[in-house]
C-alpha positions as CSV (number, residue, x, y, z in Angstrom):
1,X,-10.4,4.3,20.7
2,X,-10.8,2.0,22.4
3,X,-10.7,-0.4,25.0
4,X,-8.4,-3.1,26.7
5,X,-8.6,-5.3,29.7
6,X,-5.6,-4.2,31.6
7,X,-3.8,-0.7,30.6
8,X,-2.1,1.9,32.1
9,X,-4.4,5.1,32.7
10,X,-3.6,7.3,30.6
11,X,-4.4,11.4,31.6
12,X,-4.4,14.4,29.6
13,X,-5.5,17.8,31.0
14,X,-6.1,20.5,28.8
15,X,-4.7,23.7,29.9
16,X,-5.6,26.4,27.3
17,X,-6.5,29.8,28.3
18,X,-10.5,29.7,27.7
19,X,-12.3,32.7,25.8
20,X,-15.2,33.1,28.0
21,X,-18.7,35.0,26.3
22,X,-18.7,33.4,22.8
23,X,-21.9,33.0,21.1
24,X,-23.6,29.7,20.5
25,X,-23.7,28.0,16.4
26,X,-27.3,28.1,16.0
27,X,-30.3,26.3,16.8
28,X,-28.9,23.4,17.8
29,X,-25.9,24.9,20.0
30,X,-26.2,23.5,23.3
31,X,-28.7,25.0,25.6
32,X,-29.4,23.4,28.7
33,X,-27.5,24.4,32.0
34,X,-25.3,27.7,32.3
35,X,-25.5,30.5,30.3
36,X,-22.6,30.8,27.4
37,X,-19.7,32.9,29.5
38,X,-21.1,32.3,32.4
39,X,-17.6,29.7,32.8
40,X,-16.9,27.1,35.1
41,X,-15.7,23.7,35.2
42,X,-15.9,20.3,33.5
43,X,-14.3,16.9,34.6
44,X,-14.5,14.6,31.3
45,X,-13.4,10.6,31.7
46,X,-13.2,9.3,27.9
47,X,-12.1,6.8,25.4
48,X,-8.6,7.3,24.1
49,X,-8.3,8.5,20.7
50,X,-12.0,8.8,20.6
51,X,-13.1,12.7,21.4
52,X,-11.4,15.1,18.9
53,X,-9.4,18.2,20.8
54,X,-10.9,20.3,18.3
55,X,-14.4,19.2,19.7
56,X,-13.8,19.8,23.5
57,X,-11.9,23.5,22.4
58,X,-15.2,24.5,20.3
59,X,-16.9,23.2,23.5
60,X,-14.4,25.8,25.8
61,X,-15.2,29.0,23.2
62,X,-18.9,28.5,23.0
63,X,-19.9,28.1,26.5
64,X,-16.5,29.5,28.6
65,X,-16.5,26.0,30.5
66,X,-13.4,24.7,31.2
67,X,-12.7,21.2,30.2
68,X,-10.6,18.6,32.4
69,X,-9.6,15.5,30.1
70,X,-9.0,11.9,31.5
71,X,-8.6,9.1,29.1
72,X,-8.5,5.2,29.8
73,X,-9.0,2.3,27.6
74,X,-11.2,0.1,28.7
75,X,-14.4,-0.1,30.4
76,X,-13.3,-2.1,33.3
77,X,-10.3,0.6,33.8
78,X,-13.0,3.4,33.8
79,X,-15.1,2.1,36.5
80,X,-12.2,0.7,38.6
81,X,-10.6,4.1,38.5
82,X,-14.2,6.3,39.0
83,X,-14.8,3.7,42.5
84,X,-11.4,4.9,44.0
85,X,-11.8,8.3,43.6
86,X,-14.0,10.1,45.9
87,X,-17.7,10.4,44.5
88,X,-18.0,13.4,41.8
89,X,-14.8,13.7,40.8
90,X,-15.4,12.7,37.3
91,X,-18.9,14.5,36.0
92,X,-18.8,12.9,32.7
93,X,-17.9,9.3,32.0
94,X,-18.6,7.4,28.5
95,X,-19.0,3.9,29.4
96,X,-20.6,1.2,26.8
97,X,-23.5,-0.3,26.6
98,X,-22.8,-3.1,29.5
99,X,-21.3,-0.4,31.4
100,X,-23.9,1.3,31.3
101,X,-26.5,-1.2,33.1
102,X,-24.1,-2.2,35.5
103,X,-23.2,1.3,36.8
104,X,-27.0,2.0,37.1
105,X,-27.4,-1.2,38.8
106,X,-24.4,0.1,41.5
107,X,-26.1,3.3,41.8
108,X,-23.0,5.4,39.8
109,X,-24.8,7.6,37.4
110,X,-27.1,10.3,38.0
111,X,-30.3,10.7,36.4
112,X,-30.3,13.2,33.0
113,X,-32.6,16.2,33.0
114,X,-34.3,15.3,29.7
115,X,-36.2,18.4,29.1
116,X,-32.5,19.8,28.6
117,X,-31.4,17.5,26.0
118,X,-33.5,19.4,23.2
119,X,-31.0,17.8,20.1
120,X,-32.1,14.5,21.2
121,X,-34.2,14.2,18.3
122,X,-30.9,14.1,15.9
123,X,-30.8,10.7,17.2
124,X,-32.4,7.7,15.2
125,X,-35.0,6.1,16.6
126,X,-33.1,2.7,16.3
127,X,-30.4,3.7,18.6
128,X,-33.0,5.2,21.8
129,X,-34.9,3.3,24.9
130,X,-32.1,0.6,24.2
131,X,-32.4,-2.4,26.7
132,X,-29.3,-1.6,28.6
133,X,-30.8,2.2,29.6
134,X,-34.6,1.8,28.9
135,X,-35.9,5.4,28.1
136,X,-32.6,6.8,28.3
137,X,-33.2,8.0,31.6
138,X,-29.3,8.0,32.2
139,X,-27.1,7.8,29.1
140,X,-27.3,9.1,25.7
141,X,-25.8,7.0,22.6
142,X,-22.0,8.8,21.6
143,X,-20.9,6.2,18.7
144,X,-20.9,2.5,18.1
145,X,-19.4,0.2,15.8
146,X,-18.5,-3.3,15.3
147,X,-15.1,-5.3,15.6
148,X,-14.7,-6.6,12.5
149,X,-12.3,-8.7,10.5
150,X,-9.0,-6.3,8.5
151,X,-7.0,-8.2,5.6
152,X,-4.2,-7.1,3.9
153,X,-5.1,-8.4,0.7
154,X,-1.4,-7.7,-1.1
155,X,0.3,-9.7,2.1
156,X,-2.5,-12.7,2.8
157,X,-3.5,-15.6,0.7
158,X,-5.8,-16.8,2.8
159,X,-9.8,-16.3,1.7
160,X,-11.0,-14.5,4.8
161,X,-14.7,-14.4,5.2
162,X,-15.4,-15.2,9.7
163,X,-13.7,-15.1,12.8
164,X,-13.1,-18.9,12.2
165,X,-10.8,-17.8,9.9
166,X,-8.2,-16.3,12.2
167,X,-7.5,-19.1,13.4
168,X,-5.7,-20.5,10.7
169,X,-1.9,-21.7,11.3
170,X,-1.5,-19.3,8.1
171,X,-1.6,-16.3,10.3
172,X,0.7,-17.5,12.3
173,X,2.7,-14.1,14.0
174,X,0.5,-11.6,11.6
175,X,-2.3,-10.3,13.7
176,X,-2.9,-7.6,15.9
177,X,-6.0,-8.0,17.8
178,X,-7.9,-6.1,20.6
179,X,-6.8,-6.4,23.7
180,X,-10.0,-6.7,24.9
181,X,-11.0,-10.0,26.4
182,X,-14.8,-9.6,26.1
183,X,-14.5,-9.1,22.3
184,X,-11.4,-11.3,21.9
185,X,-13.2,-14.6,24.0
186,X,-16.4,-13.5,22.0
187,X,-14.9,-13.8,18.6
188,X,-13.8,-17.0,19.6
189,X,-17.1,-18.3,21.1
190,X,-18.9,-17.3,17.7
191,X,-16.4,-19.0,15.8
192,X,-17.9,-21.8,17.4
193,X,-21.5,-20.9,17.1
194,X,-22.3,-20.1,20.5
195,X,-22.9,-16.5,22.1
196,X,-20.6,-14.3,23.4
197,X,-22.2,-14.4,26.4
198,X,-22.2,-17.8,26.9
199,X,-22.1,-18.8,30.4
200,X,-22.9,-23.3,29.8
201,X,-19.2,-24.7,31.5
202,X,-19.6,-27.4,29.1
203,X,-19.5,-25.0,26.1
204,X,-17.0,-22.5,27.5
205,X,-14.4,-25.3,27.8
206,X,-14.7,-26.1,24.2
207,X,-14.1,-22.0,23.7
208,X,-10.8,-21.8,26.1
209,X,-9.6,-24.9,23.8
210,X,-10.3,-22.5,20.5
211,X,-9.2,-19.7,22.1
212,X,-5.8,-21.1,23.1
213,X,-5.1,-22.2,18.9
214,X,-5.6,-18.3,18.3
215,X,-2.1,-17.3,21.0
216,X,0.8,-18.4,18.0
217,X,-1.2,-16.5,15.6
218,X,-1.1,-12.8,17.7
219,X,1.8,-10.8,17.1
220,X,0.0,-8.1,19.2
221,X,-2.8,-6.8,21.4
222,X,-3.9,-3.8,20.7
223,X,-7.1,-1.8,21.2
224,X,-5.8,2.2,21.5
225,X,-4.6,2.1,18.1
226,X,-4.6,-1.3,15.9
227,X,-4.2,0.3,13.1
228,X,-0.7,1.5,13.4
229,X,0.2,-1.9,12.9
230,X,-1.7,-2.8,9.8
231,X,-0.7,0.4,8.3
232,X,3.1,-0.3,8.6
233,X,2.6,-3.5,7.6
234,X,3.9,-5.3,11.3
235,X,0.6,-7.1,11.1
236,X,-1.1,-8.1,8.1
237,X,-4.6,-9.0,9.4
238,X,-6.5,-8.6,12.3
239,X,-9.3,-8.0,14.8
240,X,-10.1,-4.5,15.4
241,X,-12.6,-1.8,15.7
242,X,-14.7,-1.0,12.6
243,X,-13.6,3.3,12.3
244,X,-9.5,1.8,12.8
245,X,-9.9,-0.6,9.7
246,X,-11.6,2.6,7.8
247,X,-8.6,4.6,9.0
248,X,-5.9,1.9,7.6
249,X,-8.0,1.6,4.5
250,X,-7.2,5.2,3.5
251,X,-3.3,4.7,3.9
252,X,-3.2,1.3,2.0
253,X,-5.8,0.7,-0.1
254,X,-5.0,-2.7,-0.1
255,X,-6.4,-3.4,3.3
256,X,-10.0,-4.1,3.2
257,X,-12.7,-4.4,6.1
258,X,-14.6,-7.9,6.8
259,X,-17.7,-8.8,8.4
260,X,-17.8,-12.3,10.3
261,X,-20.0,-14.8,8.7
262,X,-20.8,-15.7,12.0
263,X,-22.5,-12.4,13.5
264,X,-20.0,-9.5,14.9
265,X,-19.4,-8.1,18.1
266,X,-21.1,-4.8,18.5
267,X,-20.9,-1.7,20.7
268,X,-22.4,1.5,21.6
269,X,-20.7,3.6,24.0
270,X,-22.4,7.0,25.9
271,X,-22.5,9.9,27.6
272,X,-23.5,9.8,31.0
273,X,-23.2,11.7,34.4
274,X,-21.6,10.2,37.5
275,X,-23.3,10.3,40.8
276,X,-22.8,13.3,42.7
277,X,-21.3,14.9,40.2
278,X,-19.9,18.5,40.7
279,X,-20.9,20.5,37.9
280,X,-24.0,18.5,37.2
281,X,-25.4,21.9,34.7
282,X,-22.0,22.1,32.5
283,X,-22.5,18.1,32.2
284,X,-25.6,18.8,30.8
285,X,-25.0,21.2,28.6
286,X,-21.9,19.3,27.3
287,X,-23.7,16.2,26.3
288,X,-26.6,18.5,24.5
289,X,-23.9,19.9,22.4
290,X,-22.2,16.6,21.8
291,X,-26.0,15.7,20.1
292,X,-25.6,18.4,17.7
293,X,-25.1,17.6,14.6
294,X,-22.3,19.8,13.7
295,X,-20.5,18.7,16.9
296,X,-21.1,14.9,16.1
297,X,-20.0,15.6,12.3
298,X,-16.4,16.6,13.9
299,X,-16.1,13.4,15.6
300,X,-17.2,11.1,12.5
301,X,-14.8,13.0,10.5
302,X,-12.2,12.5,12.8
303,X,-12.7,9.0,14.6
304,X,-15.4,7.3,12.4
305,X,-17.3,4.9,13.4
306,X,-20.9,3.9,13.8
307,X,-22.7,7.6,13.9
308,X,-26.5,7.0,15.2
309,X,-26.4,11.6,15.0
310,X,-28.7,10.9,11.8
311,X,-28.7,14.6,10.8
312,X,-24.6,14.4,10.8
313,X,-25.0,11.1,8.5
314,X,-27.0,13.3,6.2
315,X,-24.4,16.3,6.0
316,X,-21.7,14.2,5.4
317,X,-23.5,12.1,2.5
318,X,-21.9,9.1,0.5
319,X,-18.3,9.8,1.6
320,X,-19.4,8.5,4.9
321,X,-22.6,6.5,4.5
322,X,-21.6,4.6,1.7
323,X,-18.2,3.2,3.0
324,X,-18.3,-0.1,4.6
325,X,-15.9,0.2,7.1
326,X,-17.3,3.9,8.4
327,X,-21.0,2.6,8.4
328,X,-21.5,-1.2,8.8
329,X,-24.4,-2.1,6.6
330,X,-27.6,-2.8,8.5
331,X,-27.6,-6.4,7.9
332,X,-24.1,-6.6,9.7
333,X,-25.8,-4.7,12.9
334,X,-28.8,-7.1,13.0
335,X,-26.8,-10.1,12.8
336,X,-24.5,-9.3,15.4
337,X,-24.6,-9.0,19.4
338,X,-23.7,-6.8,22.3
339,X,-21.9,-8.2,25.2
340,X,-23.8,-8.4,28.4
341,X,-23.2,-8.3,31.6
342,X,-22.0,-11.9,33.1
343,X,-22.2,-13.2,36.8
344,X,-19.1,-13.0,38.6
345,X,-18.5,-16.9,38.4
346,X,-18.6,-16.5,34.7
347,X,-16.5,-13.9,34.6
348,X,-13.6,-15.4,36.6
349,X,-13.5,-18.1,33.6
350,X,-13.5,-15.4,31.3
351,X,-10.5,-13.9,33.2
352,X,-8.6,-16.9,33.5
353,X,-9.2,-17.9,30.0
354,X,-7.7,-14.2,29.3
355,X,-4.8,-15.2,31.2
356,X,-4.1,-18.0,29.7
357,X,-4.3,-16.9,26.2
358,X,-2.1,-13.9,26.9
359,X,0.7,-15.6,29.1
């Protein structure tokens, strides 16, 4: 999936002819907006590699709504791109939790009809009213995860149990790593013990400095697909997303998934309308039917990360729930931290530490 600082846009319009006046799955087919067959139009901003095609075409048969696919691959891309274009012309955007508070705080996302959203309740409880969106009132939880540590065990000596590790002259030239400079400056402020939102000048000096040791070690940035590298063996460590390790695990068993010592970075990334959307009813109904169960099962299989869809968890049993790298366990989640929003001034040291590290 998911999610670097600068990228190229990447856009992908799907142009099947729709079958209009399919029936709905059951009782937890989505509900909420218009009528199955009725058709229309949807204008969907995503993750890359993150929304299966197969889930989008079920989406097309059921309801006879067309769906428009954008991808990008970072948050900052997402809402740079939705503020040039005119207002609307995206109706569903998927920004993380951060995002998510500052696009409400700009006024960019419209308010969800919640009386509409009747598979809500296949949500756990632990992943609603979250402090980013209290009461949900205009985003509902997609999937999450954590970026966590991947080892090659067959090609690395090294005993790798925290962030602090990667920073070893031992990995010199053998890591791919996210090229995402929230997570990326984060790892290396926890490394050190302090937040990754640390904003103390004093402190964020002494993270540029650890920051800098990590440059001869990266071989490459990488957030779309990290994997790729650890499955061909390019790279034989590195910091990615929690579903990408899973994914390299099952082509090399001898890669295995790490949890910091220190306290991971964690995510949760959402659905959410933007304001002034177009087609504000096929929104609706699409994120109602992305909170079915069978619906959110299809993504996990496909992309799996953190699935807070509890019923989905329970239909797909040990397979999923009892693999590290799939479903962190709960001790990882409560010892880790979201990234916050930062004031600009903050942020500009954050940049140019980025720029630094990456020159």
């Amino acid at each position: 999936m998911k999610r670097k600082l600068i990228s190229v846009l990447l856009t992908a319009t799907m142009a099947a002819t729709l079958l209009a006046g399919c029936g709905g799955s059951g009782s937890e087919t989505a509900s909420s907006g218009a009528a199955a067959g009725d058709g229309g139009e949807l204008n969907v901003f995503v993750w890359t590699e993150y929304v299966p095609d197969s889930v989008f075409e079920k989406f097309e048969e059921e309801t006879g709504i067309k769906v428009n696919v954008s991808t990008y691959s970072s948050n900052e891309d997402m809402l740079a791109k939705v503020k040039s274009e005119s207002e609307g012309t995206y109706d569903i955007v998927q920004p993380s939790d951060y995002m998510i508070q500052l696009m409400i705080e700009q006024g960019m996302l419209e308010e969800l009809n919640q009386e509409a959203l009747t598979n809500l309740s296949n949500i756990g409880e632990s992943y609603l009213d979250p402090s980013y969106d209290p009461g949900n009132k205009y985003s509902v939880p997609y999937q999450g995860g954590v970026a966590a540590i991947a080892v090659n065990t067959d090609k690395v000596d090294l005993d790798v149990t925290s962030y602090n590790d990667l920073f070893d002259p031992a990995l010199s030239g053998s890591l791919v790593v996210l090229d995402d400079y929230r997570a990326v400056i984060g790892m290396a402020a926890r490394s050190l013990g302090y937040s990754m939102n640390e904003t103390d000048t004093a402190k964020l000096t002494e993270v540029q400095d650890k920051l800098l040791t990590l440059k001869d070690n990266v071989k490459l940035y990488d957030s779309d697909s990290p994997k790729s590298a650890l499955i061909s063996g390019d790279c034989t460590a590195g910091f990615a997303w929690s579903a990408e390790i899973a994914l390299a695990m099952e082509e090399n068993p001898a890669i295995e998934v790490v949890y910091p010592s220190e306290g991971a970075y964690l995510f949760m990334d959402n659905w959410a309308i933007t304001k002034g959307a177009k087609n504000y009813e096929a929104a609706m109904q699409f994120i109602n039917f992305m909170l079915d169960s069978e619906s959110a099962q299809m993504v996990s299989e496909e992309f799996p990360y953190l699935c807070p869809n509890t019923k989905a968890v329970e239909a797909m049993g040990e397979e999923y729930s009892g693999n590290l790298a799939k479903n962190p366990p709960a001790d990882v989640i409560a010892a880790g931290e979201y990234v916050e929003n930062l004031d600009t001034d903050t942020l500009a040291i954050y940049d140019e530490m980025w720029t630094k590290l990456k020159q």
